[in-house]
matplotlib code that plots the C-alpha trace (Angstrom):
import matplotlib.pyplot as plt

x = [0.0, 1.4, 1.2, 0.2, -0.1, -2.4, -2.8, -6.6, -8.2, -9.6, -13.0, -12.4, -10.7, -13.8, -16.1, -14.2, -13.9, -17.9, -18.7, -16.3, -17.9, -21.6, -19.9, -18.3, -15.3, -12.2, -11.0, -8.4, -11.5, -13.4, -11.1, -10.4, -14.3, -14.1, -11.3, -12.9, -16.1, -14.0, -12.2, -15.8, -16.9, -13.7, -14.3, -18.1, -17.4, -15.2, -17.8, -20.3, -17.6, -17.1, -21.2, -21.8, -18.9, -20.2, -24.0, -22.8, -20.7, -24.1, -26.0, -24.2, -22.5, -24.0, -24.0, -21.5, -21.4, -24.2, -25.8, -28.0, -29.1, -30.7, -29.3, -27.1, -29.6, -30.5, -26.9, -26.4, -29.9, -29.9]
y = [0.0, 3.7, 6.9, 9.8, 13.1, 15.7, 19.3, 20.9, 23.6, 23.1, 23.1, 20.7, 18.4, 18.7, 17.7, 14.9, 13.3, 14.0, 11.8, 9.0, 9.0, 9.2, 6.3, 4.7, 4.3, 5.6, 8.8, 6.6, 4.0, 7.0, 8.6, 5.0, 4.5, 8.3, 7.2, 3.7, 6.0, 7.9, 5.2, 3.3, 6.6, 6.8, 3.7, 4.1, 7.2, 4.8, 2.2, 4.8, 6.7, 3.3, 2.1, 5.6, 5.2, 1.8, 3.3, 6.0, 3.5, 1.1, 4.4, 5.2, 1.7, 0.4, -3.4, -4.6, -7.3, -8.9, -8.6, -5.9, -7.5, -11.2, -11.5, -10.0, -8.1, -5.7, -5.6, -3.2, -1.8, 1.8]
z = [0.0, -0.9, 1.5, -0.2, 2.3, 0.9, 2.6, 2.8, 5.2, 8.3, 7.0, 4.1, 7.0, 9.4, 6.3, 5.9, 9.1, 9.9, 6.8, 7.8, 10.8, 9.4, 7.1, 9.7, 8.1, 8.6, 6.3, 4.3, 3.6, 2.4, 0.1, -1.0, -1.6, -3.6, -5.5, -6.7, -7.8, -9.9, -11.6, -12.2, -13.9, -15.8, -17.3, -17.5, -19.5, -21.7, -22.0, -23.2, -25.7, -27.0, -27.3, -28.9, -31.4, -32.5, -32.9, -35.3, -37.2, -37.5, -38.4, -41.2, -42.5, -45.5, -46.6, -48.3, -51.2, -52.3, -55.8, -56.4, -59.6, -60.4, -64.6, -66.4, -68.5, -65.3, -64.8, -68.0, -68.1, -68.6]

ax = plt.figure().add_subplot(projection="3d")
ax.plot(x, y, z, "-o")
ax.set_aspect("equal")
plt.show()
């Protein structure tokens, strides 16, 4: 496990320790919790370029191959 030290106000620090206490947890569970949130919306945000990506591509793709004509005759018709 890493140490990181971080420096915030007084008020920032009281916040915090009130909601790990409503939370029962301990202020390094709770910034561990807030961390894991945003890394779950990071890769939500991923997941939902990505679905949104592969939508337009559907939207706009067109078949490919395939005969658009049965003889030979429609083939030239003009």
């Amino acid at each position: 496990m890493t140490t990181i030290t971080i420096t915030i106000n007084d008020s920032a620090a009281e916040t915090v320790r009130q909601v790990a206490r409503q939370r029962s947890v301990s202020v390094d569970d709770l910034f561990e919790q807030l961390i894991a949130e945003l890394d779950k919306d990071r890769e939500d945000a991923g997941r939902r370029a990505c679905q949104a990506l592969d939508d337009s591509f559907r939207a706009v793709s067109k078949p490919w191959g395939g005969k658009l004509w049965k003889t030979r005759d429609e083939l030239y018709d003009r």
